[in-house]
C-alpha positions in Angstrom: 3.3 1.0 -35.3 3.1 -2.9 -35.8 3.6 -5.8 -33.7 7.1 -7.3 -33.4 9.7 -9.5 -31.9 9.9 -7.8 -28.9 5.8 -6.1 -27.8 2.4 -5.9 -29.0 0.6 -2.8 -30.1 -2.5 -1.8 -30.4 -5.0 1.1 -30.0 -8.7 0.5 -27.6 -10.7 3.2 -27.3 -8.3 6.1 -27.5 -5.8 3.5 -25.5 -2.3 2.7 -27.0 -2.1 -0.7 -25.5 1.8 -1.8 -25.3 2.6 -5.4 -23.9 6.0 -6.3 -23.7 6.1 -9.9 -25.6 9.2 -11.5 -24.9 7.8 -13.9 -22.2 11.1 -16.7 -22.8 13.5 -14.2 -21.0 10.8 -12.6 -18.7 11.0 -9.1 -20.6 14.7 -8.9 -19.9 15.0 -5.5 -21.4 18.2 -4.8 -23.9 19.4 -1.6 -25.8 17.5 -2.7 -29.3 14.3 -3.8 -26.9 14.4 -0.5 -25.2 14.8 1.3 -28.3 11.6 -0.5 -30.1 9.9 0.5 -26.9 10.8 3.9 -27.1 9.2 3.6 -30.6 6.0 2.8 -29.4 6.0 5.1 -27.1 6.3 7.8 -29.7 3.9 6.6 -31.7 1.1 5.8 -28.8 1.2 10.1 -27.7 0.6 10.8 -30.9 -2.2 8.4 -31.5 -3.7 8.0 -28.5 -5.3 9.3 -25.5 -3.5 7.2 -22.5 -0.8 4.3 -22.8 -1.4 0.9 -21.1 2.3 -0.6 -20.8 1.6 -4.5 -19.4 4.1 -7.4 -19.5 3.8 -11.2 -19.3 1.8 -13.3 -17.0 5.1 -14.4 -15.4 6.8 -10.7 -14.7 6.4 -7.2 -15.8 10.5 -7.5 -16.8 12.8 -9.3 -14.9 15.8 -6.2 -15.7 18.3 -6.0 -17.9 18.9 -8.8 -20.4 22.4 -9.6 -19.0 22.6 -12.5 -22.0 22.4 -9.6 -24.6 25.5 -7.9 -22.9 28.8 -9.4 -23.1 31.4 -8.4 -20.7 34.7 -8.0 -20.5 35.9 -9.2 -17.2 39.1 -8.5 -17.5 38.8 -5.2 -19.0 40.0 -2.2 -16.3 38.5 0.6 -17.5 35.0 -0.8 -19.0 32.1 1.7 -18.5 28.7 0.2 -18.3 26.9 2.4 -17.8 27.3 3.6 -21.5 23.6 2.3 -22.4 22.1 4.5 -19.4 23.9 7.5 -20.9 22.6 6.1 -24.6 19.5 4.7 -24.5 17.2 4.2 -21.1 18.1 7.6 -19.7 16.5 9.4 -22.7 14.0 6.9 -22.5 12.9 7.3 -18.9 13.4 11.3 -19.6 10.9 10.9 -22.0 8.5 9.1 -20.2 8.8 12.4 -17.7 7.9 14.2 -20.5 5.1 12.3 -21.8 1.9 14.6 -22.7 -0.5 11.6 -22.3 -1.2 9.4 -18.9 0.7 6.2 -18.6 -0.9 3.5 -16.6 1.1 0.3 -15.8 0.0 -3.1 -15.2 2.2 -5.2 -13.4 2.7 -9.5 -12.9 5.0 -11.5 -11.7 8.8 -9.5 -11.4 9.3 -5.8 -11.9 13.0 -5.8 -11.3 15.9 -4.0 -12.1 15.7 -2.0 -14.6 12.1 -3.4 -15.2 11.2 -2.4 -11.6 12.3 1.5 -12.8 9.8 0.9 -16.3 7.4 -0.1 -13.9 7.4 2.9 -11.5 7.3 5.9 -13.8 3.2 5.0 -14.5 1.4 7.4 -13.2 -1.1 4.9 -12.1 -0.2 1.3 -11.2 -2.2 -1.6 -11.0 -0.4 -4.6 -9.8 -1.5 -8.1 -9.0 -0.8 -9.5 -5.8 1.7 -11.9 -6.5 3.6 -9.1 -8.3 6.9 -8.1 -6.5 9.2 -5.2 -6.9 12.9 -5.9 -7.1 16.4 -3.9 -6.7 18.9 -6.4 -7.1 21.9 -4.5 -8.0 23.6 -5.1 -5.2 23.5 -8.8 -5.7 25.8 -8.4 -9.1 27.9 -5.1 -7.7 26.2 -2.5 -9.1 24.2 0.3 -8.2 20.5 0.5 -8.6 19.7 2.4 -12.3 17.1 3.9 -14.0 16.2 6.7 -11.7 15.1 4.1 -9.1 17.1 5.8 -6.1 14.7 8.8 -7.1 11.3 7.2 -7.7 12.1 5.2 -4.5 12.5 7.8 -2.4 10.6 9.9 -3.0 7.7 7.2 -3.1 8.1 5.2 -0.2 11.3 7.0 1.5 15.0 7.0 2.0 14.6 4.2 4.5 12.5 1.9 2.5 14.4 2.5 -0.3 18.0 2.0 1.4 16.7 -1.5 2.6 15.3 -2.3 -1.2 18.5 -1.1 -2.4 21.2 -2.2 -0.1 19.7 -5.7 0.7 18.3 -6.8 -2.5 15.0 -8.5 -1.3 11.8 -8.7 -3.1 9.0 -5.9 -2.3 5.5 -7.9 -2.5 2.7 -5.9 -4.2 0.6 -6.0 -1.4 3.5 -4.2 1.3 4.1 -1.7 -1.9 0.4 -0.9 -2.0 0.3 -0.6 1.6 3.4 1.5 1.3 2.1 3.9 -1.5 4.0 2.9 -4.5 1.3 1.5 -6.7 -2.2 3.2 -7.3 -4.7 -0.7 -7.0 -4.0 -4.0 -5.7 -6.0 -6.6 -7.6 -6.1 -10.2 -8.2 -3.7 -11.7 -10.8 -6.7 -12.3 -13.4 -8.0 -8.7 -13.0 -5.1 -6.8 -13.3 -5.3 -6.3 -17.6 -9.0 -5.4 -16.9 -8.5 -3.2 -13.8 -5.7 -1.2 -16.1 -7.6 -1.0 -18.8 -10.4 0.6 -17.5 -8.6 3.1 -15.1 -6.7 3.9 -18.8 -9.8 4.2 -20.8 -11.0 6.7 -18.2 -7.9 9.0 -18.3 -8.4 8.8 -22.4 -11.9 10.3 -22.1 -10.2 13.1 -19.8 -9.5 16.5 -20.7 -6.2 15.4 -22.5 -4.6 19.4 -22.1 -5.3 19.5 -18.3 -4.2 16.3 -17.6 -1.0 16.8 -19.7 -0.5 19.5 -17.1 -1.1 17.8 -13.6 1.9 15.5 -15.1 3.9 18.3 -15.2 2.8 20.1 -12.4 3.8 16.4 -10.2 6.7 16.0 -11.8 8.0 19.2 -10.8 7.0 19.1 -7.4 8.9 16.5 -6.4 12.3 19.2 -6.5 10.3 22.2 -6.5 10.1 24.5 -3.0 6.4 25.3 -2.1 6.7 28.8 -3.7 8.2 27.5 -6.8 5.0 25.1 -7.4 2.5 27.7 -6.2 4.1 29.6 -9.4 4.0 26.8 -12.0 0.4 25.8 -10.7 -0.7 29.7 -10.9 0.9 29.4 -14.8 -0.6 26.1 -16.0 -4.3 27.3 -14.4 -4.0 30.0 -17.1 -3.7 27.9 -19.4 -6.0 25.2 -18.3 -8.6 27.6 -18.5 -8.1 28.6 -22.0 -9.3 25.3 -23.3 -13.1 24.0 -24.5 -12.8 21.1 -21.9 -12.6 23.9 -19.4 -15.8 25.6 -20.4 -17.1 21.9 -20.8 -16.5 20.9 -17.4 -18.2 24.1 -16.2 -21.1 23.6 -18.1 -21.6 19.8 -16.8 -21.1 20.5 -13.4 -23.6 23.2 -13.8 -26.3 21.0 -15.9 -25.6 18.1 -13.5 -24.3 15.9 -16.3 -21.0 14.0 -17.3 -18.8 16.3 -19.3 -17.9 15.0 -22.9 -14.6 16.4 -23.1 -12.7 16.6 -26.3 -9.5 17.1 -25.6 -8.9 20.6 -26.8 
């Protein structure tokens, strides 16, 4: 995986390190855009150990690239939500699927469709002048990219009606107070607070933590019995693997585990 128009990409101790590098349209996200980044995404779990996704200084994405889509106003029957069905619902499916941690820096705007990028990390560092936006609402449409979900069952239906219905920006500092992002940093620190945090989960024991993902994702439709099935199936096979018997053997030797990842 290469650089190009639209992110950077690189690998940092065992990090896949993707920064969306389109800073002129504040990471407005097309169909080709999303695509490349899909790319990367591919080629980070298969190279790396964790993902670091960051954006621009100025926002994480500021939503679709509305430029990049022309309209038909006058059409009666024009379906746009064709690229959902095409590209970013696979996409964010993927992410779901990933079998490596994806941490997420955010600055500046997270909206739209960029706001729903933003909140599949399963750890996210924003900086505090970082803001979450739904602004559907404001163009008559309905909020996309899963974010009803991650919404609600983040912060609530409440919350998220009044982010949804009423358009208005969500400040990093009432979404960490809220639970929606994992740190709250200064602006400055937020590429260095991700990047550690990142670097840690790469040194982790890559099969276990492949399977907490799972085991969260599933919880959030699963009943209690359901989960305390999938958790009894993926402790099996946790405790097949050397980072298992690693773990043990540092805890009892009072050391730091070197984990390997199998």
């Amino acid at each position: 995986m290469i650089d190009n128009e639209y992110l950077l990409y690189k690998i940092e101790k065992n990090v896949a390190v993707i920064t969306l590098n389109q800073p002129d349209s504040m990471n407005a996200i097309s169909p080709d855009f999303a695509q490349v980044l899909e790319e990367a995404i591919d080629c980070a779990s298969q190279e790396a150990n964790a993902i670091l996704l960051l954006g621009s200084d100025r926002a994480f994405s500021a939503g679709a690239n509305l430029k990049s889509n022309r309209f038909d106003e006058t059409s009666t029957d024009m379906d746009v939500g064709i690229n959902l069905e095409n590209v970013y619902n696979p996409f964010l499916t993927k992410l779901v699927d990933l079998p490596i941690p994806l941490v997420v820096g955010v600055r500046g705007a997270a909206a739209g469709i960029g706001c729903s990028i933003a909140l599949m990390g399963d750890v996210i560092v924003a900086g505090r002048s970082a803001f979450f936006l739904q602004a559907f609402c404001n163009i008559g449409l309905v909020p996309d990219g899963g974010a009803a979900f991650l919404l609600s069952k983040s912060v609530g239906r409440i919350k998220a009606m009044e982010l949804m219905l009423l358009g208005e920006r969500y400040p990093a500092e009432e979404a960490h107070k809220d639970g929606l992002i994992t740190r709250l940093v200064e602006d400055d620190k937020v590429v260095e607070a991700a990047l550690e945090l990142a670097e840690k989960l790469a040194k982790g024991p890559s099969k276990a933590l492949a399977l907490i993902r799972k085991s969260a994702w599933a919880a959030l439709d699963s009943s209690f019995d359901d989960q305390l099935k999938l958790e009894r199936k993926y402790q099996k096979i946790a405790g097949l693997t050397q980072d298992f018997k690693e773990g043990v053997s540092a805890f009892r030797e009072k050391r730091r585990p070197n984990f390997s990842g199998n």
